[in-house]
Z-matrix of the N, CA and C atoms (Angstrom, degrees):
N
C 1 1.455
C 2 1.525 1 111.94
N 3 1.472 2 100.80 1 7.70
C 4 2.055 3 97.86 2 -175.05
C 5 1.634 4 96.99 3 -68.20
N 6 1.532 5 95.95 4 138.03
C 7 1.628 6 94.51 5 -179.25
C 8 1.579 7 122.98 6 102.15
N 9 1.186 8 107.24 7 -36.53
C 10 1.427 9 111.76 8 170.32
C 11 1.601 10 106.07 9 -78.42
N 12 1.595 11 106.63 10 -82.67
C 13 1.327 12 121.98 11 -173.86
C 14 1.406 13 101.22 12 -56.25
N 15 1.596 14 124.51 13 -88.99
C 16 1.060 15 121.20 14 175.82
C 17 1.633 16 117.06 15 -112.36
N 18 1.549 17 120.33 16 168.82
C 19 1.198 18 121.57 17 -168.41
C 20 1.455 19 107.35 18 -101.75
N 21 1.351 20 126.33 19 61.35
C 22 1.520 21 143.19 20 169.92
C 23 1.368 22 126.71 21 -11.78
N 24 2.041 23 105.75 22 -65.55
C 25 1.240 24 118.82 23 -165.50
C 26 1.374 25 124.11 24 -34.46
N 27 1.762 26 118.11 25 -41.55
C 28 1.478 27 106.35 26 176.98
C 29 1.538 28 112.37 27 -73.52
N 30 0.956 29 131.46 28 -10.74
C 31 1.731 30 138.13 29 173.38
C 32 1.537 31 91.21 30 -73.72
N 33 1.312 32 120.09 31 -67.63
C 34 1.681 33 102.96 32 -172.72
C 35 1.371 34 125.56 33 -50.52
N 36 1.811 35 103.49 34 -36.99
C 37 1.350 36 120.59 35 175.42
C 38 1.887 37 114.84 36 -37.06
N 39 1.413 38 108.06 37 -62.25
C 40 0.848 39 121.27 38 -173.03
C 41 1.590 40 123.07 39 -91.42
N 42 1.019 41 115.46 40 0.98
C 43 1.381 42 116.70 41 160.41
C 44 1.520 43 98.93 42 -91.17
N 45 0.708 44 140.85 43 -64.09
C 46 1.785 45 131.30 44 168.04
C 47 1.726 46 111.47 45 -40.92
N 48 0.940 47 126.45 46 -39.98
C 49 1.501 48 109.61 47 159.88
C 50 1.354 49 98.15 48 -41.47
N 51 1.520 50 100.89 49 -82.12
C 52 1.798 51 114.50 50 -153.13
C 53 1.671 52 103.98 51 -24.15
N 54 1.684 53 110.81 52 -59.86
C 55 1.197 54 123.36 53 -157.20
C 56 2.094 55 104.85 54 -63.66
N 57 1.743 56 96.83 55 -16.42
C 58 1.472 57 87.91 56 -167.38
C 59 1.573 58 91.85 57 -96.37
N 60 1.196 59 129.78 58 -17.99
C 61 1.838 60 132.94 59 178.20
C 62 1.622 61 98.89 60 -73.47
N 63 1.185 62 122.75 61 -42.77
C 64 1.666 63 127.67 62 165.19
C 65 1.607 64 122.36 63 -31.71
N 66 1.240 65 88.80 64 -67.52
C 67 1.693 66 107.91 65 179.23
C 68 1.334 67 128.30 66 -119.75
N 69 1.651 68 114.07 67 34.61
C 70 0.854 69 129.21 68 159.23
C 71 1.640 70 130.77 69 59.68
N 72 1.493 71 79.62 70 42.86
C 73 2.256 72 80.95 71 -174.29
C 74 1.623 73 88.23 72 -90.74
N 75 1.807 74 90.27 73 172.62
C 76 1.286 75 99.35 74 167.71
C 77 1.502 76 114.74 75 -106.74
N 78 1.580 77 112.25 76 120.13
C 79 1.561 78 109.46 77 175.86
C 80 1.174 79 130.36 78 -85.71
N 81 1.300 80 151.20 79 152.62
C 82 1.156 81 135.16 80 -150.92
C 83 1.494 82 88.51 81 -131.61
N 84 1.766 83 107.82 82 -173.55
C 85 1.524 84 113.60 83 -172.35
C 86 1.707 85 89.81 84 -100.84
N 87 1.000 86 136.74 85 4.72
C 88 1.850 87 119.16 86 178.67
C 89 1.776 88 91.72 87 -126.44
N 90 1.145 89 113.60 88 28.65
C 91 1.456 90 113.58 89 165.44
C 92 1.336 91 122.30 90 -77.43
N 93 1.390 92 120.65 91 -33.15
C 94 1.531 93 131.82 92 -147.69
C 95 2.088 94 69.53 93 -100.81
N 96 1.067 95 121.47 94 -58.30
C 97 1.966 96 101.02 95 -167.56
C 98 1.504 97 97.71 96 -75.48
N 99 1.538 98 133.68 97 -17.14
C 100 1.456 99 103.89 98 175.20
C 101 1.455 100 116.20 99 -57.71
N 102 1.723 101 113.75 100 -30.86
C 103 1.925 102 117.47 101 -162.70
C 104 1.037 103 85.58 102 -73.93
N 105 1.628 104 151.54 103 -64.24
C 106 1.138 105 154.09 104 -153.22
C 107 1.544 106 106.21 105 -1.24
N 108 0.942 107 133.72 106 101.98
C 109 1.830 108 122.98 107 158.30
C 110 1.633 109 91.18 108 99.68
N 111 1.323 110 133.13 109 -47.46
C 112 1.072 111 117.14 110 171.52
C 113 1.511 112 140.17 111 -9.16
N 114 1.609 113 136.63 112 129.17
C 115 1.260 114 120.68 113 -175.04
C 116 1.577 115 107.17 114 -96.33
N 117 1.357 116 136.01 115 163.36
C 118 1.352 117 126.78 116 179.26
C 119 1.449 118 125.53 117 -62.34
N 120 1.238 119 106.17 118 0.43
C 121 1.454 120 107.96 119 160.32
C 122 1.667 121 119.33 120 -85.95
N 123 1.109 122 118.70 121 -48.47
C 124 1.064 123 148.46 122 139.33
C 125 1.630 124 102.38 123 -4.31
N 126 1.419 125 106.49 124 -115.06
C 127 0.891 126 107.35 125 161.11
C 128 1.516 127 147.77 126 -27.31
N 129 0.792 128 124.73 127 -18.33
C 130 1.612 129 143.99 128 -160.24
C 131 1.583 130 101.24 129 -106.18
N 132 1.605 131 125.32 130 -29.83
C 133 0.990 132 146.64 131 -169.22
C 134 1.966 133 85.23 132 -80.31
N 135 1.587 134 101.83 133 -83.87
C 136 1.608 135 122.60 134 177.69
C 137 1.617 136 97.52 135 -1.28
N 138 1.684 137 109.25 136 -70.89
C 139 1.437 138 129.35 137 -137.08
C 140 1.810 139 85.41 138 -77.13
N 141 1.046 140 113.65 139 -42.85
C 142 1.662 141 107.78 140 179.89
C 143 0.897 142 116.65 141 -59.43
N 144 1.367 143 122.12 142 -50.08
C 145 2.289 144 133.85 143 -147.47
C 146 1.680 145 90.54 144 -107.84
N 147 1.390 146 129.71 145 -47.05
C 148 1.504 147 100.39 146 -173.05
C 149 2.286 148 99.41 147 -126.28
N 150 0.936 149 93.03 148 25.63
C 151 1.623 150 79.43 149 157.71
C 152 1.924 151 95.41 150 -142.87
N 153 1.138 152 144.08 151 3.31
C 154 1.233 153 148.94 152 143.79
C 155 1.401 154 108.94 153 87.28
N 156 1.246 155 125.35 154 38.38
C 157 1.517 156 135.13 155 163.59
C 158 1.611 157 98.58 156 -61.59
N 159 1.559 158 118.70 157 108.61
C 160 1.561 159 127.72 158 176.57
C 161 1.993 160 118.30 159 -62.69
N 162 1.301 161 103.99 160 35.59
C 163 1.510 162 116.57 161 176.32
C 164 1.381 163 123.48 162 -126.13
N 165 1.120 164 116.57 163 168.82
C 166 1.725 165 120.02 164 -137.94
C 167 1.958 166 70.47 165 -91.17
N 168 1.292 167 121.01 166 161.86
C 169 1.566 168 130.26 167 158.19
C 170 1.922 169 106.97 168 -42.67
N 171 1.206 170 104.53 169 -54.55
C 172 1.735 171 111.12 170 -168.15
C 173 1.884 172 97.05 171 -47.28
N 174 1.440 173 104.62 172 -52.68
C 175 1.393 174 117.14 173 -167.39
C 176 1.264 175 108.75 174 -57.38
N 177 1.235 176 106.92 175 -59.14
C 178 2.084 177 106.16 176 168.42
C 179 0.646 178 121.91 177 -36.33
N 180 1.645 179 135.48 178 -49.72
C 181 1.032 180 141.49 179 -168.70
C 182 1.631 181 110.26 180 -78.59
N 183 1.566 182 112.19 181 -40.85
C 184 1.668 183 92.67 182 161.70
C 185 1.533 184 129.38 183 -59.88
N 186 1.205 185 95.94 184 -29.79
C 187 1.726 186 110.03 185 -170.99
C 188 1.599 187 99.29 186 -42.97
N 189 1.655 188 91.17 187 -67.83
C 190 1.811 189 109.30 188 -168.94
C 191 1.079 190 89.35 189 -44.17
N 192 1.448 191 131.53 190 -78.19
C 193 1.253 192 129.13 191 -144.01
C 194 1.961 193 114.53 192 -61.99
N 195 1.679 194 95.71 193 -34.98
C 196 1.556 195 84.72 194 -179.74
C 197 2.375 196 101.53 195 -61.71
N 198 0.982 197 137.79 196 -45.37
C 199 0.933 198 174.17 197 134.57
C 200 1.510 199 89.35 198 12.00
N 201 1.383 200 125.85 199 -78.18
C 202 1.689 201 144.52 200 -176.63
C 203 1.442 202 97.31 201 -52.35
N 204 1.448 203 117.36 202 -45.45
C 205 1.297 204 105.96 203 -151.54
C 206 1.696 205 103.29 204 -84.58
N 207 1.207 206 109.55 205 -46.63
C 208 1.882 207 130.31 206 164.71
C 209 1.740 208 87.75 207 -36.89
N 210 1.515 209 134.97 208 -59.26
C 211 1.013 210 118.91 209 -171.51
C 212 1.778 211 131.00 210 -66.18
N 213 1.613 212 97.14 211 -27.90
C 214 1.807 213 105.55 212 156.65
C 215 1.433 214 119.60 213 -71.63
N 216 1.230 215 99.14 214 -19.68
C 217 1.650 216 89.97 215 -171.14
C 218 1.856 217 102.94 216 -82.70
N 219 1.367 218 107.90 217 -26.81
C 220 1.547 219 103.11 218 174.65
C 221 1.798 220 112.58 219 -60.45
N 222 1.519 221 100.04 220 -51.24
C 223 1.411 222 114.95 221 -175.02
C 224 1.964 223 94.37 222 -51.72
């Protein structure tokens, strides 16, 4: 529903920074259109195997998400 209800992507955007400035992956400039559509498995995989965040997929995916949510709660 990203896009309909609300327009998410820069919230995901940037909780995946945070989580990759955290633990030190390297992000690249065709990173932000590889996640595009991606599901959190998906993704979570991405952020481990080709931008090198040293955490299991499950863990990424909490990270981001603790990360997303810290970012609604500011908004």
């Amino acid at each position: 529903m990203d896009g309909v209800i609300i327009d998410s992507e820069e919230n995901w955007e940037r909780a995946r920074l945070a989580v990759v400035a955290e633990f030190g992956g390297a992000y690249h400039a065709g990173a932000a259109q590889d996640l595009m559509g991606m599901s959190p498995p998906e993704w979570s995989r991405y952020l481990r195997d080709r931008i090198g965040i040293p955490l299991s997929a499950e863990a990424i995916q909490r990270e981001v998400m603790r990360q997303l949510s810290a970012d609604y709660k500011r908004d």
